[in-house]
N, C-alpha and C positions, 0 to 999 in steps of 0.2 A: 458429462465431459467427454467429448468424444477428440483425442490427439491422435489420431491413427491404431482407431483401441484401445483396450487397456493396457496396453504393455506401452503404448505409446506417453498416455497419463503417467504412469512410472516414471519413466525417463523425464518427466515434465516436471514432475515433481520432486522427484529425488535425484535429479541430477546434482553431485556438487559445487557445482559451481553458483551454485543459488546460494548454499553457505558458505557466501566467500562474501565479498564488500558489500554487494547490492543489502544483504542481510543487517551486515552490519551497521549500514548507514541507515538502516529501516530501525535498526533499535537503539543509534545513535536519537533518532526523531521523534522515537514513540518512547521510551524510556526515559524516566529521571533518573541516569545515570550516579549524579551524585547530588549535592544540596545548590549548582550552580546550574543555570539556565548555558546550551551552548550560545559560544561567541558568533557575533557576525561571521568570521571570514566561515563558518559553514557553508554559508552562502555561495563562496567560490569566485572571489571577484575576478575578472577576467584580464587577463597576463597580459594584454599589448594594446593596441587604441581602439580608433572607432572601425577601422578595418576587419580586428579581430572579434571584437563584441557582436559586428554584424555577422560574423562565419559562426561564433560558437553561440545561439542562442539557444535556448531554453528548450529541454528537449527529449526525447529515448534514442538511443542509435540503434537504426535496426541490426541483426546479428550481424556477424560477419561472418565471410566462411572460413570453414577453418582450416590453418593451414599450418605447416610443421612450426614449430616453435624460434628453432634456430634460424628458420629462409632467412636472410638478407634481403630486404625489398629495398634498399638505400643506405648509401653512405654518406658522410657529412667530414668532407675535409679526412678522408681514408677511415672514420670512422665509422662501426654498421649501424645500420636501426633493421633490428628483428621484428619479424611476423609478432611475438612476444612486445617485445617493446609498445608496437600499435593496441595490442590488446590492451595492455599495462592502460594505456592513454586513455580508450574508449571507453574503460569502466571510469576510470577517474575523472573524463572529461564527458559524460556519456545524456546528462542533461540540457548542455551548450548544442551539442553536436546533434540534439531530437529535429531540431527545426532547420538543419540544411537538408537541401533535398538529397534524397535516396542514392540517385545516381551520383550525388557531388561527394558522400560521405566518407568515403575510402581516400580519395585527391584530399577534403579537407581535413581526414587525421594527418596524414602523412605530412601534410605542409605545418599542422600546427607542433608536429614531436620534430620536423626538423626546426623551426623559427627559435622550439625550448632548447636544443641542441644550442644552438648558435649563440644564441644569448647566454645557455650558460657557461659556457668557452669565456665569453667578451666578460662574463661579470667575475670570474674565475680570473682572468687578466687585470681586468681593472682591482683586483684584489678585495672583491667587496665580500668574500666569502670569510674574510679574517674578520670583517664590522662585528660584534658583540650582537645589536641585533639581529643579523642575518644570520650568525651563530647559534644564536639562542632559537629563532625560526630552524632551523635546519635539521638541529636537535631536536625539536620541539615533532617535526615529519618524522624524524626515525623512532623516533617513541610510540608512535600514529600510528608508523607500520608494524612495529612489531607486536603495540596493543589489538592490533587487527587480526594479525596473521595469530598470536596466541589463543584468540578466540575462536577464528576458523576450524582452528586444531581442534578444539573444545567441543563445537558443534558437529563437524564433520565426528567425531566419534558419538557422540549422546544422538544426532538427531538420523538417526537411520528410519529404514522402511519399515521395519520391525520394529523399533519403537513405537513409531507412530501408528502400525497399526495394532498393536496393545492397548495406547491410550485409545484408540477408535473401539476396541473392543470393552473397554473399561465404562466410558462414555454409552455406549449400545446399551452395555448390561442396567444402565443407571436410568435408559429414557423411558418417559411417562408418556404418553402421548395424548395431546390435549385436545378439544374440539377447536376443527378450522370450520371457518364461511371462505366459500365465494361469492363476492358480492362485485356489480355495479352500481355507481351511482353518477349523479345529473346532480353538479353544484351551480346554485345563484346564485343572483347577490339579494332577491327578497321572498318573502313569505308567498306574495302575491302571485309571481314568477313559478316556484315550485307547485304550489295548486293548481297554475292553469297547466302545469305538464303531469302532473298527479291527474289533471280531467281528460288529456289527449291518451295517456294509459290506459284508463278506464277506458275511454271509445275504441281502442285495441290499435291503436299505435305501437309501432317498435321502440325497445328501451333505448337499446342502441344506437339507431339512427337520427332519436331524439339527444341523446346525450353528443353524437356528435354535431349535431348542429346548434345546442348551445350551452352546452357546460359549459365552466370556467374552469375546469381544473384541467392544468395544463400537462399534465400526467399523464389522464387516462380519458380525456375528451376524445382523442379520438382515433383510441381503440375502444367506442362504444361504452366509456365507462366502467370498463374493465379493470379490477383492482386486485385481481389474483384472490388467490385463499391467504387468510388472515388469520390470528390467534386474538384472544382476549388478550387487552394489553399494547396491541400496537396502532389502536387508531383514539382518536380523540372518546373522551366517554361517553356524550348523547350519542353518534353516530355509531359504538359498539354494543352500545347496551338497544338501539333501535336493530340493527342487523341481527344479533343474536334470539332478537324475539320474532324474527321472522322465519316461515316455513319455505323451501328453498321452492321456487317458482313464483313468490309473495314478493310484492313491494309495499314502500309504506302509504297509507292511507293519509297521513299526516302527514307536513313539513317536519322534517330534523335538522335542528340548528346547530351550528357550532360555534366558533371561533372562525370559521373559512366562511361563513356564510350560511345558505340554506341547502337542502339537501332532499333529494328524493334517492329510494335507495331499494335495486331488487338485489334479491339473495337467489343466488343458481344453484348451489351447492351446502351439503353440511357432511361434513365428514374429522374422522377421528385421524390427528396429525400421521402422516406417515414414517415412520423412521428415516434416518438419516441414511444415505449411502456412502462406502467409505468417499467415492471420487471428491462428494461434493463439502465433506472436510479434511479432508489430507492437507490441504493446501493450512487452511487454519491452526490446525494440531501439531501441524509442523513450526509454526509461527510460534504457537505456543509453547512447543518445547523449547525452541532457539531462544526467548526472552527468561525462561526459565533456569536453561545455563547458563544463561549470562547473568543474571541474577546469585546462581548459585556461586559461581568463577571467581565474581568480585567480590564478593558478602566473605568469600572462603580469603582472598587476600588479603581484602580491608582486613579480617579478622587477625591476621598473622601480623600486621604491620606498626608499627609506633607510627601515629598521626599527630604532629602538631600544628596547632592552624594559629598563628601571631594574631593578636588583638581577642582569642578565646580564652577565656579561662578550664576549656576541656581540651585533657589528651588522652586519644584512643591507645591504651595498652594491646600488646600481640595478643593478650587474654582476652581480646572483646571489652576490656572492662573501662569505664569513663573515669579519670581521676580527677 
């Protein structure tokens, strides 16, 4: 990983603002929170018509720069919308907002937090803020945000650079390091196909140059057939147990078949895995501690709480206990 060095990586990686929503929303996705699948509106259905839906489409927004919290960039009817406010938006609206162009995205927050301003004035007028379900919606956000912002708290203390790099040193102390191959290969579709390029090897043809003019795998055709170094385990079994019995400048003599087809297959390389470097799991061990507290966080509430769920015949006691 090269961010402007390592000090650069740092910053990349442990900046907090990475334990703030984006995080969250990653363990809302990847986690079974509780025994319920989430609901649609996850999704984020989009606020206004077809105007809107074609401004906020599906997306990342690129950074923004940054700028005091408090500025004022616009007011709405003597009301301000802060530098703060557009952020607020762009995490929350930050998927919509991937597919406007670069140069429009800053015009298209601004117009989308003033449009939510205005509407919500007119719906606040029109009294729709007293309706029970927009009550119960309403309520239902501020729970949202404070379940969020509780967790942040959580993470932002448990997931520091010093933890993670404990766990990285923990992880180090525990690695075995397995035999990799580098191998290429030339996939067809028949037996017959692989033999006549098994005979153009023989006559001292390039592997490479052969595999890019006609593998099929659409991978590594044409980078020559190139499939990096490999571990036992990660490729289909005829095609690993044929590679592993080859001495690294050997291809195979025979067709290997798979599941994909046929296969002719040289090995360039044999070497013993190299250890991990922290750069290249910081990113992951930090993932894994954030799911980790969160796991512990709720396990630690749920366990303190009286749960009764209608139509169960269980309720969770503050003990942990099922009655």
């Amino acid at each position: 990983m090269d961010v402007n060095g390592a000090a650069g990586a740092r910053r990349v990686l442990f900046g907090h603002p990475f334990v703030g929503s984006a995080a969250i929303k990653a363990i809302e996705q990847d986690i079974s929170m509780t025994s319920f699948p989430l609901a649609p509106s996850r999704r984020r259905i989009s606020l206004g018509g077809i105007a809107l839906m074609a401004l906020l489409a599906a997306g990342a927004p690129a950074p923004a720069q940054e700028a005091p919290a408090d500025m004022v960039v616009a007011t709405v009817n003597g009301g301000p919308i802060t530098a703060s406010d557009l952020a607020l938006a762009a995490a929350e609206f930050g998927d919509q907002l991937g597919q406007v162009p670069p140069e429009r995205r800053d015009a298209a927050l601004l117009d989308l937090v003033i449009n939510i301003r205005l509407a919500s004035v007119a719906a606040k007028e029109a009294g729709l803020e007293k309706e029970p379900a927009v009550m119960r919606r309403l309520a239902l956000a501020r729970d949202r945000t404070l379940y969020s912002e509780y967790l942040r708290t959580k993470f932002i203390a448990a997931v520091t650079e010093d933890a993670v790099k404990a766990r990285f040193e923990e992880e180090l102390a525990d690695f075995k390091p397995e035999e990799e191959v580098r191998a290429r290969h030339i996939l067809v579709k028949t037996e017959e196909e692989a033999k006549a390029i098994i005979a153009r090897l023989d006559a001292g043809e390039d592997f490479a140059g052969i595999a890019k003019e006609v593998s099929l795998d659409p991978g590594s055709g044409q980078s020559g057939g190139d499939l990096g170094y490999f571990k036992r385990g990660q490729m289909v079994k005829p095609f690993e147990d044929a590679a592993f019995d080859l001495k690294p400048g050997k291809y195979t003599k025979k067709p290997v078949q798979s599941d994909f087809g046929w296969h002719v297959i040289l090995v360039e390389d044999r070497r013993k895995e190299p250890p991990p470097t922290f750069e290249s799991q910081a990113q992951r061990i930090q993932q894994d501690l954030i799911r980790e507290t969160f796991d512990a966080e709720i396990e630690a509430l749920r366990e303190t709480a009286k749960i009764e769920i209608n139509g169960s015949d269980d309720t969770t006691s503050p003990d942990g206990t099922v009655d």
